[in-house]
N, C-alpha and C positions, 0 to 999 in steps of 0.2 A: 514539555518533554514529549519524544515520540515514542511510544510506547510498541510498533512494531511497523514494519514493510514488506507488505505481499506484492509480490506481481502474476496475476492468472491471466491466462486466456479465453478470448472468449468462449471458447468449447470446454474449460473449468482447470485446464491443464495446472496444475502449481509450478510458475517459474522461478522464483524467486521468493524466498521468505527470511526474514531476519527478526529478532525477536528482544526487543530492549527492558521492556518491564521482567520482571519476575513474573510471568504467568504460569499456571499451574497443564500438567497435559491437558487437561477437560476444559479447561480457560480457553486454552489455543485452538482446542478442536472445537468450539464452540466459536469464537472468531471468526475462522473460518469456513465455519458452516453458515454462517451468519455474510459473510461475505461473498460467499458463492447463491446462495440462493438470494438477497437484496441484488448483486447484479446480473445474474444469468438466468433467475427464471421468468424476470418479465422478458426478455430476447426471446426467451421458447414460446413464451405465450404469444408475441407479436408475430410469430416466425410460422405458430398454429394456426394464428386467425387468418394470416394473407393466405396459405394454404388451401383453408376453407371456403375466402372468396375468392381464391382460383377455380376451385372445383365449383365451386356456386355458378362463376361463370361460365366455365365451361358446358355444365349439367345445362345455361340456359341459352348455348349455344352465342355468346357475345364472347369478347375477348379480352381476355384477362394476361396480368402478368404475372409470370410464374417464377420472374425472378427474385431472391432477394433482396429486402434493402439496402444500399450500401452501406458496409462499415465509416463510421465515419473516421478519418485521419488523426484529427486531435477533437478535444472536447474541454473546456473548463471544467474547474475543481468544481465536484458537488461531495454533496455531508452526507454520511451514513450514521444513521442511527443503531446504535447494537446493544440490544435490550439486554439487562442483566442477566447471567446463570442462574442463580437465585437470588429472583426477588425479594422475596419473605425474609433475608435473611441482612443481618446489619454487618457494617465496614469494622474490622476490628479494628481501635482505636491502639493499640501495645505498641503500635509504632512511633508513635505521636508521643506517647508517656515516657517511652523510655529513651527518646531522643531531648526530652527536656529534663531528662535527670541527668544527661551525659557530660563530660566536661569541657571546659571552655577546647582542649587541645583535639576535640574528636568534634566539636560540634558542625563542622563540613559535613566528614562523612556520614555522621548521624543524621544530617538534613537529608543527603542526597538517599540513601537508605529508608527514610521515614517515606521519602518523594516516591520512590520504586514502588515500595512498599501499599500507600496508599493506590497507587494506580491500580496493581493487579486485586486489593481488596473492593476499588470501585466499577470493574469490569464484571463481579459474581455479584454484588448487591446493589447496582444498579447501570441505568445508561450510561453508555459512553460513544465516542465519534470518532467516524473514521473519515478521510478527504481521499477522496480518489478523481484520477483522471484517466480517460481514455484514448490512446495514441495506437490508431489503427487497430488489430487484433488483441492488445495486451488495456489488462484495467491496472493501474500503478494503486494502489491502496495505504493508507500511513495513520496509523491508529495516533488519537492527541489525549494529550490529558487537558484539565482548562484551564492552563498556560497558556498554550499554543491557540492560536488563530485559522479559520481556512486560510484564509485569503495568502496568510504567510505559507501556509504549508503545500498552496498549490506551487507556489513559485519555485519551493526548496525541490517536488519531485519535477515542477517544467526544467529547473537545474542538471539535476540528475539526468532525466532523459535526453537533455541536450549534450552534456557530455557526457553519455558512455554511447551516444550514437556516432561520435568521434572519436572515443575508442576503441568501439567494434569497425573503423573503418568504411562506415557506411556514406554514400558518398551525398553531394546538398540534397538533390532530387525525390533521392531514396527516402534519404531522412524526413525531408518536408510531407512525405505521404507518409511515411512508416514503412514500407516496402523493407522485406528483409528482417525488419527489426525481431520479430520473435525468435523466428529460424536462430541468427546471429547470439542473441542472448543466450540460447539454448547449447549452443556449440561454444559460448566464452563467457561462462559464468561466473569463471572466479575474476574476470573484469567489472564485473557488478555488485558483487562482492565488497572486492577493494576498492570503488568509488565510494561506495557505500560507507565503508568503515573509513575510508580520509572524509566524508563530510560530516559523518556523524559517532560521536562519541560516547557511549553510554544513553546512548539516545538524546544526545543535546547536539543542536548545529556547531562544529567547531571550523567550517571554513566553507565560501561561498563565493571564491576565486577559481572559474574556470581553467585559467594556465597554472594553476597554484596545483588543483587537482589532480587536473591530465598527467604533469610533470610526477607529482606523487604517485600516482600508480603505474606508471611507467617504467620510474625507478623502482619498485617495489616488482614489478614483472622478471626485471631483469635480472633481478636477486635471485629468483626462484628456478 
């Protein structure tokens, strides 16, 4: 299960967020404070240190560069670690119990409810992971519970980014650097939105058919 989808930029901007487990306010603001500082404060620190060896070399009169390093375009899925809210404190099990007292005719939504359930109690007492990738100025971020895989979960946001960069009309060029893409997202949100909710369902993948997608949020555009 995916338990939620951030998209920030690299200056910390929130562009996107959607949120599938039950998490509580101080869950989400922890999250995210969790996510913004694992990816954006080693960027300041590397951004501080070339800084310093600019003025180093400057100060010893050789020549330095002041530029800095390029953003990279795309980047593989890597894993975030995001330490629990409260550690000290244990997972409530009431979901688990009262999902095995329930009857055979509930016992779905009892699972799927216990499954929710268990996520946001294992985000406040203990670790959990998030897969993010970097495509030009934006970090894609997708919180998992352990069901889910990196390796599948990088593929589902390379999905997603590949088609809403065809939704936002962005043309190959563009795309293949990222050019455009934050600006774009930021001005057609509720297109990332509705990708979003045609691929994913209560936080479960329910379709991973490119023309299957486009087509559905297109029709769903023109409703509106």
């Amino acid at each position: 299960m995916f338990l939620y989808w951030i998209v920030i930029s690299i200056s910390g901007s929130q562009k996107l967020c959607r949120w599938f487990a039950p998490l509580t306010a101080d869950e989400k603001q922890w999250v995210l404070l969790q996510v913004k500082q694992q990816l954006l404060l080693p960027q300041v620190a590397a951004e501080g240190a070339a800084a310093v060896a600019a003025a180093a070399a400057a100060a010893l009169g050789t020549k330095g560069s002041s530029s800095k390093p390029p953003v990279p375009s795309y980047q593989t899925a890597q894993v975030l670690t995001i330490p629990p809210l409260h550690p000290n404190s244990r997972p409530n099990s009431s979901s688990s119990s009262s999902s095995s007292s329930s009857s055979n005719s509930s016992s779905s939504s009892s699972s799927f409810a216990s499954s929710i359930g268990s996520s946001s109690s294992s985000i406040s007492s203990s670790s959990s992971r998030a897969v993010y990738r970097q495509h030009a100025s934006l970090y894609c971020v997708v919180g998992i519970n352990e069901e889910e895989t990196p390796l599948v979960t990088g593929e589902v946001i390379e999905l997603w980014l590949r088609v809403l960069q065809q939704l936002l009309g962005l043309a190959a060029a563009a795309a293949a650097e990222g050019t455009g893409l934050e600006l774009q997202l930021s001005l057609q949100l509720e297109k990332g939105l509705l990708l979003l909710d045609a691929m994913l369902q209560q936080g479960y993948l329910v379709c991973t058919d490119s023309e299957v997608l486009l087509s559905r949020v297109r029709e769903l555009l023109k409703q509106d």
